[in-house]
Each structure stands twice: as structure tokens, then as C-alpha cells.
C-alpha positions in Angstrom: -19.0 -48.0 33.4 -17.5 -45.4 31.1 -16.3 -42.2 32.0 -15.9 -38.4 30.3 -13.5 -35.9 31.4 -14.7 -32.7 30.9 -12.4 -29.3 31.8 -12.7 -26.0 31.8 -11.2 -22.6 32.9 -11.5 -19.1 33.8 -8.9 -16.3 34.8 -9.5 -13.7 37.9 -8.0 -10.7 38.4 -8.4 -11.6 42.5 -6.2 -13.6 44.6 -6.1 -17.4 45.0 -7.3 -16.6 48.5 -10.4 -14.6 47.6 -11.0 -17.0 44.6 -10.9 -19.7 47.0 -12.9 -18.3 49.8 -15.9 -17.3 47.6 -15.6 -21.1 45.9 -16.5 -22.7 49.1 -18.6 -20.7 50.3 -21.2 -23.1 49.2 -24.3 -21.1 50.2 -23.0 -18.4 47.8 -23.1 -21.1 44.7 -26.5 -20.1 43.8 -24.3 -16.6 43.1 -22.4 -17.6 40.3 -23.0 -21.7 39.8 -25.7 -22.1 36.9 -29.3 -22.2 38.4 -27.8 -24.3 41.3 -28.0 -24.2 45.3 -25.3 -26.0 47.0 -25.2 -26.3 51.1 -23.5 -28.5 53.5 -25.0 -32.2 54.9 -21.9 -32.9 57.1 -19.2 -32.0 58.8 -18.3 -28.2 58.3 -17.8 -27.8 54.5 -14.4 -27.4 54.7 -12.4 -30.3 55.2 -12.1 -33.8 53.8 -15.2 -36.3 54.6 -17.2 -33.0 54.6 -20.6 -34.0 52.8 -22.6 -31.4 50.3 -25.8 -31.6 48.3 -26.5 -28.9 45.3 -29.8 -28.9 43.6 -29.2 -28.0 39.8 -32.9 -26.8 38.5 -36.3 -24.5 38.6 -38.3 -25.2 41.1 -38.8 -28.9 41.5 -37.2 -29.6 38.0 -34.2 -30.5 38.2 -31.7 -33.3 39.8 -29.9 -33.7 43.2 -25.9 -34.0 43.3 -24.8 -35.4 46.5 -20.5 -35.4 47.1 -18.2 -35.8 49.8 -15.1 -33.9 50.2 -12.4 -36.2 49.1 -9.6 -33.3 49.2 -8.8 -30.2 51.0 -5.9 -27.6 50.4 -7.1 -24.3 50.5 -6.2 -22.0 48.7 -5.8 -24.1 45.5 -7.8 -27.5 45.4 -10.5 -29.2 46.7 -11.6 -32.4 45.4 -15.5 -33.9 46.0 -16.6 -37.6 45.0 -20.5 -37.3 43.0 -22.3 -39.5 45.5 -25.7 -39.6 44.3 -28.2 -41.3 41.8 -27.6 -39.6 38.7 -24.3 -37.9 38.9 -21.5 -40.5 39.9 -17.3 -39.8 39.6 -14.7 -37.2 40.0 -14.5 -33.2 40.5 -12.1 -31.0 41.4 -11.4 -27.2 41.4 -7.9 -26.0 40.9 -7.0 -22.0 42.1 -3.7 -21.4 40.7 -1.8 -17.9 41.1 -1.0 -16.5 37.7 2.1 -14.2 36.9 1.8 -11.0 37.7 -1.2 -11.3 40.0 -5.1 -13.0 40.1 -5.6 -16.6 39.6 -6.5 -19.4 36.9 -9.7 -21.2 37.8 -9.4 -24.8 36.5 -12.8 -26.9 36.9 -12.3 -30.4 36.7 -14.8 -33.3 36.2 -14.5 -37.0 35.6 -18.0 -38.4 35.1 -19.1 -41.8 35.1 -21.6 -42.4 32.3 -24.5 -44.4 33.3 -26.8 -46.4 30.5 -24.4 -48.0 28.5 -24.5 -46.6 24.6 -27.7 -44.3 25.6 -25.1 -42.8 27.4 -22.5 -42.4 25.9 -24.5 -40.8 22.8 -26.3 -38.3 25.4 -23.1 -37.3 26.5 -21.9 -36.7 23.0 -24.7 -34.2 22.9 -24.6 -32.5 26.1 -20.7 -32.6 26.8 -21.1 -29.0 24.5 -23.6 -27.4 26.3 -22.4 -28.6 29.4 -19.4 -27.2 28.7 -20.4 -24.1 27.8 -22.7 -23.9 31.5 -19.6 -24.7 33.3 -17.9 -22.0 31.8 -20.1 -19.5 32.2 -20.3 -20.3 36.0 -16.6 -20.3 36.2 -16.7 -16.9 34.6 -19.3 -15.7 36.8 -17.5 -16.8 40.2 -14.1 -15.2 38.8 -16.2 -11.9 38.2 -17.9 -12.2 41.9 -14.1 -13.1 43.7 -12.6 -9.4 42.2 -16.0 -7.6 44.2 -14.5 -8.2 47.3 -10.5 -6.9 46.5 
């Protein structure tokens, strides 16, 4: 199976803390996560073998990511395994303090590309745009963590 890395970052003027609480408070993704809902399947959401689902779409368009908390260490990482169908690898998100205050938001994911050449060439196309979504979201989650300080 092949894989693609993709990485992205944002910079908060709130607290790792704050960053961190409002990141997994998965009800809230729908908040700042591109046209996604995220909420918990099992355990309590916050602690490794937890399991999450988030819907990414309008309506009934769109596709299910399942995931399972593979790492836990609030306030600066947690790690998920992509479970389901379509999406299948590696994410993480990194909260790291910055110098003189607020945090660095590092989105991480390592996706394994399913269809052989098909795609790996759809990837070449959406790895931009995806990029750009992810960003955006980061962006939007960094903006929503400084409401509450």
C-alpha cells in the first residue's frame, strides 16, 4: 500500500492548554474542522483505545472516518489510527508552547493510499486542496482557542 505524509501548521496566541482542550473537544469540531462532525464511539474520548467517528460532508454526501486513540498526552499530542473504509493510516496533533507565549499547532497525517496508481494520481491532485482544508481548519481552531483566554 503506499502512503502520503501530509503536514500542516497554525500559530495561537492561547495556551497549549486551551489549544488542547478546545482540540478534543470533539463535539466542538464541527466549530472549526472543515464541514465535519466528530463525536465519541468508545470509551471517553480522552484516553488511548478511545474510539471516534467524524462525518466529513453535506448532508448525506460525504464519507465516514472511524479512529481509535492510539496516543494520549494532553496538553501536546494525541495520536488516532484511521480505522475505516476509505480513510486508512496515521494522524496526530502536536500543541507545542511557542516563545514568549500561545502555541504552534502541528497537524500531522500519514495516509495509506488505496487503488494502486488511481491512487496515487488522485492524491497528486488532492494533496493541494487538502492541504489547503486542513489549514484553514487549523487556522480556524487557533482563532476559536484565543475566545476563551
Amino acid at each position: 500500500m503506499d502512503k502520503s505524509q501530509l503536514t500542516v501548521t497554525a500559530h495561537s496566541d492561547a495556551s497549549p492548554e486551551r489549544v488542547f482542550a478546545v482540540l478534543t473537544d470533539w463535539p466542538r469540531h464541527e466549530e472549526w474542522m472543515f464541514l465535519t462532525r466528530a463525536l465519541v464511539t468508545a470509551g471517553d474520548g480522552h484516553s488511548t483505545g478511545s474510539g471516534l467517528a467524524a462525518f466529513t460532508g453535506v448532508g448525506p454526501l460525504g464519507f465516514l472516518d472511524t479512529m481509535e486513540i492510539t496516543r494520549w498526552n494532553p496538553p501536546h499530542t494525541v495520536e488516532v489510527r484511521h480505522t475505516g473504509w476509505l480513510v486508512r493510516g496515521t494522524g496526530a496533533f502536536h500543541v507545542l508552547p511557542r516563545a514568549g507565549g500561545g502555541s504552534t499547532i502541528v497537524w500531522r497525517e500519514e495516509l495509506d493510499l488505496p487503488l494502486g496508481l488511481a491512487g496515487r494520481l488522485g492524491w497528486l491532485a488532492a494533496k493541494p486542496i487538502s492541504a489547503a482544508v486542513l489549514r484553514h481548519s487549523l487556522r480556524r481552531l487557533a482563532e476559536l482557542s484565543q475566545d476563551g483566554e
